[in-house]
C-alpha positions in Angstrom: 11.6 -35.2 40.5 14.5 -33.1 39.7 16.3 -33.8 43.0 16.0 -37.4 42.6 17.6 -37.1 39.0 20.2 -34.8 40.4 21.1 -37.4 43.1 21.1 -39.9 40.7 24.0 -38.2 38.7 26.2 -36.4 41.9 28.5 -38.1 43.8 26.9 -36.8 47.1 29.1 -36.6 49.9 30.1 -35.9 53.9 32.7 -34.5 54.5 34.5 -34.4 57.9 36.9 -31.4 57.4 39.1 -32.3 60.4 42.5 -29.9 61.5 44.6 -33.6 61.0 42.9 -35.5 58.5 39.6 -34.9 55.8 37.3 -38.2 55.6 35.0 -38.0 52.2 32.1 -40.2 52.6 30.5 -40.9 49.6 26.3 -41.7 49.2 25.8 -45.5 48.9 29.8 -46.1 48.9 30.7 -45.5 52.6 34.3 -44.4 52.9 36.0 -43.2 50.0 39.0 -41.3 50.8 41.3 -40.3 54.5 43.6 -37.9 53.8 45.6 -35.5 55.9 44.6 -31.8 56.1 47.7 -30.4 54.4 48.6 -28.6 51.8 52.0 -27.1 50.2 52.7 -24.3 48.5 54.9 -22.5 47.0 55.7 -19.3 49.2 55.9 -16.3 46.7 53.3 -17.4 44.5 51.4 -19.5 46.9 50.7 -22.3 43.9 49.4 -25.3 45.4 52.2 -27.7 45.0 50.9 -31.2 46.6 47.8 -31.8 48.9 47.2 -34.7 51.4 49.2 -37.7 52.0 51.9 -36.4 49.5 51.8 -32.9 51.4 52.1 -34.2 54.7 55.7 -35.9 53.8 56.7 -33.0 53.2 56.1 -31.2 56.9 59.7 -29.8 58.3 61.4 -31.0 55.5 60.4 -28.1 52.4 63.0 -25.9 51.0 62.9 -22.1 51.8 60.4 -21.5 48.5 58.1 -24.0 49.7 55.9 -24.2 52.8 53.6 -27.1 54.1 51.0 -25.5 56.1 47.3 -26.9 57.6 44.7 -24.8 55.9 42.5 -25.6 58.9 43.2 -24.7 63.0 41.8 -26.1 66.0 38.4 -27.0 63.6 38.2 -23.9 61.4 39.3 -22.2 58.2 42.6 -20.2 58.9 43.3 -19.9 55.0 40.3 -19.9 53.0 41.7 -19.9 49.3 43.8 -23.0 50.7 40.8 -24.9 52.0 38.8 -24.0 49.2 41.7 -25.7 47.0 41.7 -28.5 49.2 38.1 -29.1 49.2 38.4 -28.9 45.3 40.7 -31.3 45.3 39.1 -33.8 47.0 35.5 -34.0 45.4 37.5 -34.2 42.0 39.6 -37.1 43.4 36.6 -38.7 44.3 34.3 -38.0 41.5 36.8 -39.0 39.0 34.9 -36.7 36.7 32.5 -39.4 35.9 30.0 -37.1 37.9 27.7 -35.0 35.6 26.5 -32.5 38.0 27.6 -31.2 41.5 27.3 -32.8 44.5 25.2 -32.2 47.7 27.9 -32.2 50.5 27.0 -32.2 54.3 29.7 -31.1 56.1 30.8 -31.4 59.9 31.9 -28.6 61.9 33.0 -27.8 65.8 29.9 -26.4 68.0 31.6 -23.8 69.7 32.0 -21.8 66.0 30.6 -18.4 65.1 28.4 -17.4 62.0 31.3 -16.5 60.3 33.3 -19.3 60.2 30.3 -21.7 60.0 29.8 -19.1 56.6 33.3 -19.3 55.9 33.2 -23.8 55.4 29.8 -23.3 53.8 31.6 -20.2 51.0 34.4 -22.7 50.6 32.4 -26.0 49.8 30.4 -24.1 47.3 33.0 -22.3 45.7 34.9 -25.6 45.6 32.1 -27.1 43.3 29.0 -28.0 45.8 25.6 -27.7 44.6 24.0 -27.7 48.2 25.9 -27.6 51.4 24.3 -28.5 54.7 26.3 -28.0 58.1 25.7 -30.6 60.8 27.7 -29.9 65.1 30.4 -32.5 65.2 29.2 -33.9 68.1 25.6 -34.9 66.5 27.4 -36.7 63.5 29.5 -38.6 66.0 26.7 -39.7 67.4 25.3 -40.9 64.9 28.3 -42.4 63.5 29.0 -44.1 66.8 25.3 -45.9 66.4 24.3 -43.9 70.0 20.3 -44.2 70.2 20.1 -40.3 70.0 16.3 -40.2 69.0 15.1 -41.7 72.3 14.2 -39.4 75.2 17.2 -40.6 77.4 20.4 -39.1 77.6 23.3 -40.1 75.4 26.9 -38.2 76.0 29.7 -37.9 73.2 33.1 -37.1 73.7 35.2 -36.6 70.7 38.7 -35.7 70.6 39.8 -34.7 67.0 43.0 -32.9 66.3 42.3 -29.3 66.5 38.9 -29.3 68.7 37.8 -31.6 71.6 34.0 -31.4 71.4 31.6 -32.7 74.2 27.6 -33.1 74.2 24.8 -34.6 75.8 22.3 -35.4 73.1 18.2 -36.6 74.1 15.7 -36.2 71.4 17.7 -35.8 68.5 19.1 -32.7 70.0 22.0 -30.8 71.4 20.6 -30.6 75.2 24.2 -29.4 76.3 27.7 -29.1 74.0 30.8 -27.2 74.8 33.8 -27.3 72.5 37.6 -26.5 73.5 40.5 -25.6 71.6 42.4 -28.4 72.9 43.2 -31.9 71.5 45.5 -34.1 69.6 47.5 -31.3 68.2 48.2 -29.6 71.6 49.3 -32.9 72.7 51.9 -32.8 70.3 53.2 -29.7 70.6 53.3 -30.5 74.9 55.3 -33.3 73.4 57.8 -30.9 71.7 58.0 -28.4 74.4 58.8 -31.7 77.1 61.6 -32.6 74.7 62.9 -29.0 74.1 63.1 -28.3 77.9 64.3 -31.6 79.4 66.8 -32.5 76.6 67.8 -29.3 74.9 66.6 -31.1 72.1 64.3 -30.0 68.6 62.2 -32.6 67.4 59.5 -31.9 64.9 55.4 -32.3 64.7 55.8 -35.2 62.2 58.4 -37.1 64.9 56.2 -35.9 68.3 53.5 -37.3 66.8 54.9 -40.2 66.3 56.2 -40.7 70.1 52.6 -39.8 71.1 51.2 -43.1 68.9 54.1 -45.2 69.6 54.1 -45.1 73.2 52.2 -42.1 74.5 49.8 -42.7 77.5 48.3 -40.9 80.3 47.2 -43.8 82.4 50.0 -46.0 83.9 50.5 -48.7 81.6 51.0 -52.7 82.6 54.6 -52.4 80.6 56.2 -49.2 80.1 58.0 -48.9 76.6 60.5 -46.8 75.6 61.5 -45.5 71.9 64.6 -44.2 70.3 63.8 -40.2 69.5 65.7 -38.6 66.2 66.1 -34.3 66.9 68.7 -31.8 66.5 70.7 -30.2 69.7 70.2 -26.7 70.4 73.7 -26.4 72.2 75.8 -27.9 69.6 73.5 -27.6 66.1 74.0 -31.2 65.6 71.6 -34.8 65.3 71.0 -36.3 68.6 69.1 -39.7 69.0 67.6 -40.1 73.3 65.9 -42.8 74.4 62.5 -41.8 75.9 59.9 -43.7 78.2 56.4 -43.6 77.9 56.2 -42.4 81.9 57.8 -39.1 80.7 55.6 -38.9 77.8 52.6 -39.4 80.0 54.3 -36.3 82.4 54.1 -34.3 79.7 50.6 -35.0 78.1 49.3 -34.1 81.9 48.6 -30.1 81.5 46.6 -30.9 77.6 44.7 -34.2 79.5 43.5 -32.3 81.9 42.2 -29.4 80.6 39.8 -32.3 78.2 38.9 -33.5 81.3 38.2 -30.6 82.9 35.4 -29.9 80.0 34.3 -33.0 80.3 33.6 -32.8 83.5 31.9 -29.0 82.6 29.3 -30.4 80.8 28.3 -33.1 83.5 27.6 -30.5 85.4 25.5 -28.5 83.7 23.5 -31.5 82.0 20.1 -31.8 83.8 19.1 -34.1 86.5 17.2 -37.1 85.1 19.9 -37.2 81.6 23.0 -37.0 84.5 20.8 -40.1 85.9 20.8 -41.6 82.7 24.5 -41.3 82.2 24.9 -43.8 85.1 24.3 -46.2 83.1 25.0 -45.2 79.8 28.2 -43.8 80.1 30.5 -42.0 77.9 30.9 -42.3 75.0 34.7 -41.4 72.8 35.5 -40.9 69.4 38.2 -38.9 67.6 41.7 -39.9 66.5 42.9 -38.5 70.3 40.8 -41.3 72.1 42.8 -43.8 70.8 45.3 -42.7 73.1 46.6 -45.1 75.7 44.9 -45.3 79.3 42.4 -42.4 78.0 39.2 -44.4 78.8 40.4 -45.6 82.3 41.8 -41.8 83.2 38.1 -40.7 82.5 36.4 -43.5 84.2 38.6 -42.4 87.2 38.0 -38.9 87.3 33.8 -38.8 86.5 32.8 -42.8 88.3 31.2 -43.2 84.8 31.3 -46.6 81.7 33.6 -45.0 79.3 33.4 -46.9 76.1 35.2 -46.2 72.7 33.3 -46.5 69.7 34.0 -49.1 66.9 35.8 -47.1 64.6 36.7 -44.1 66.4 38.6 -42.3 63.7 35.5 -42.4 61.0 32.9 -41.6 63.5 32.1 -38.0 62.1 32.4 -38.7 58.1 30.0 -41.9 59.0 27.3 -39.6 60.7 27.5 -36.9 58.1 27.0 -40.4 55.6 24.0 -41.2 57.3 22.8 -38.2 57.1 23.2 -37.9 53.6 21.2 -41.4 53.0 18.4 -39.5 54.8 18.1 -35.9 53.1 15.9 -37.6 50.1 13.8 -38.4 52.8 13.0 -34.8 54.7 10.2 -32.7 53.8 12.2 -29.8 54.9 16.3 -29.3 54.3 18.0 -27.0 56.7 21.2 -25.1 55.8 22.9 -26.2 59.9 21.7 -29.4 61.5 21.1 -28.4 64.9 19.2 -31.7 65.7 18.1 -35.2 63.6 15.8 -37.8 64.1 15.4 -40.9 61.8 12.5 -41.6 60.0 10.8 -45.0 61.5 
């Protein structure tokens, strides 16, 4: 009785706490709020100056007093007290205060994280304001975001490439059967993107501008049309702006070393998944999600390498927040609540 009037007066939410960006989902709203993990503050008093969207302009572009820094690396907390004021910030913006009481927050993390650092999300949602906080594995809420049948006894595999983590499972049963995580994904990319640029043409570009060339024309499968695109750095010779044209084939040279270590996990957990789910895969396939399988030729290049269907999900870049959702529209329905989700079935 009490937990139905509590849920009746909390905005409950999911939470995908991503390195790049934080998705808020919100119980029987859906979608509420994508923002980017970043937060700036001022360096001597470490004041939180702007978070989000507003702190991301600000990347390579802050004054000496003021730094613009991701509270989060490859999928976990590297600054507490930041995250915990960046969690904060976002259940207020979207609770609106027109919330009574706390919320119940279910939040997605990386598999491949200790007790610690699972500890240290669940110490910063509830010191942030959470009345309950429930963890659920990254690749189970992608799953279920991505609508895969994961309840049935056949075997369903995940791939989902974020910005700090790229995390891989085979799920049967509403469980975990095999997952491996790596810290290697769309940030790495960009930085490979940096380095290329810094080696090649002597030139300093910055994360905001590599990622940039890694949406606009990045690919690692050869493309029908190459492009090409107009890059905006500084010299390191001279000290001054330099503008070079770059194509696409050199982008794709040097997104090969960050590729294939992803598919080099991929191909890790393929081999260790047991006989009859492998079997299953042959027609099931893979399936992506993640901001990073949006890159160009991704789902061919895999295809190649394992002789599997690669498919990308529908919304690739909400799968997480929507499976930590659906979670959420289930809790009021489980006789027992854990703390970490290490498997879910729906109710029939």
């Amino acid at each position: 009785m009490f937990d139905f009037l509590f849920s009746l007066f909390s905005n409950d939410m999911g939470i995908d706490l991503g390195t790049a960006n934080t998705l808020v989902y919100v119980k029987n709203q859906g979608i509420v709020l994508r923002e980017p993990s970043v937060v700036a503050i001022d360096r001597e008093s470490r004041r939180v100056l702007a978070i989000g969207a507003e702190a991301k302009r600000m990347l390579g572009r802050t004054p000496a007093s003021i730094i613009a820094v991701r509270p989060l690396r490859n999928g976990v907390i590297a600054d507490f007290e930041i995250t915990q004021e960046m969690i904060k910030y976002f259940i207020r913006k979207v609770h609106n205060r027109r919330s009574l009481l706390h919320p119940r927050i279910v939040i997605g993390i990386p598999s491949g994280i200790t007790e610690v650092e699972r500890r240290a999300v669940q110490e910063s949602a509830e010191q942030a304001g959470a009345r309950e906080v429930y963890l659920i594995e990254e690749p189970m809420a992608a799953a279920i975001g991505a609508d895969l049948p994961i309840s049935e006894a056949h075997g369903n595999m995940i791939v989902d490439i974020g910005g700090g983590t790229t995390e891989t499972a085979v799920i049967s049963l509403g469980g975990l059967v095999v997952s491996k995580s790596i810290d290697v994904a769309g940030d790495e990319m960009d930085d490979a993107i940096m380095v290329y640029f810094r080696r090649k043409y002597n030139l300093l570009i910055g994360e905001t501008t590599s990622e940039d060339v890694k949406i606009q024309i990045g690919s690692v499968f050869p493309l029908k049309e190459e492009k090409t695109m107009e890059v905006k750095g500084r010299d390191q010779a001279t000290g001054l702006p330099k503008t070079t044209l770059i194509t696409s084939e050199e982008v794709r040279q040097s997104l090969m070393e960050p590729t294939q270590l992803i598919l080099d996990v991929i191909k890790n957990t393929l081999e260790e998944t047991p006989a009859e789910l492998a079997a299953d895969l042959v027609d099931r396939g893979i399936m992506l999600a993640g901001g990073g399988s949006l890159l160009r030729g991704l789902p061919d290049l895999i295809r190649q390498e394992t002789e599997l269907p690669v498919h990308r999900s529908a919304d690739p870049l909400s799968c997480v927040a929507l499976g930590t959702g659906r979670f959420l529209e289930e809790l009021d329905r489980m006789d027992r609540r854990p703390e970490f989700i290490t498997s879910y079935r729906f109710r029939t």
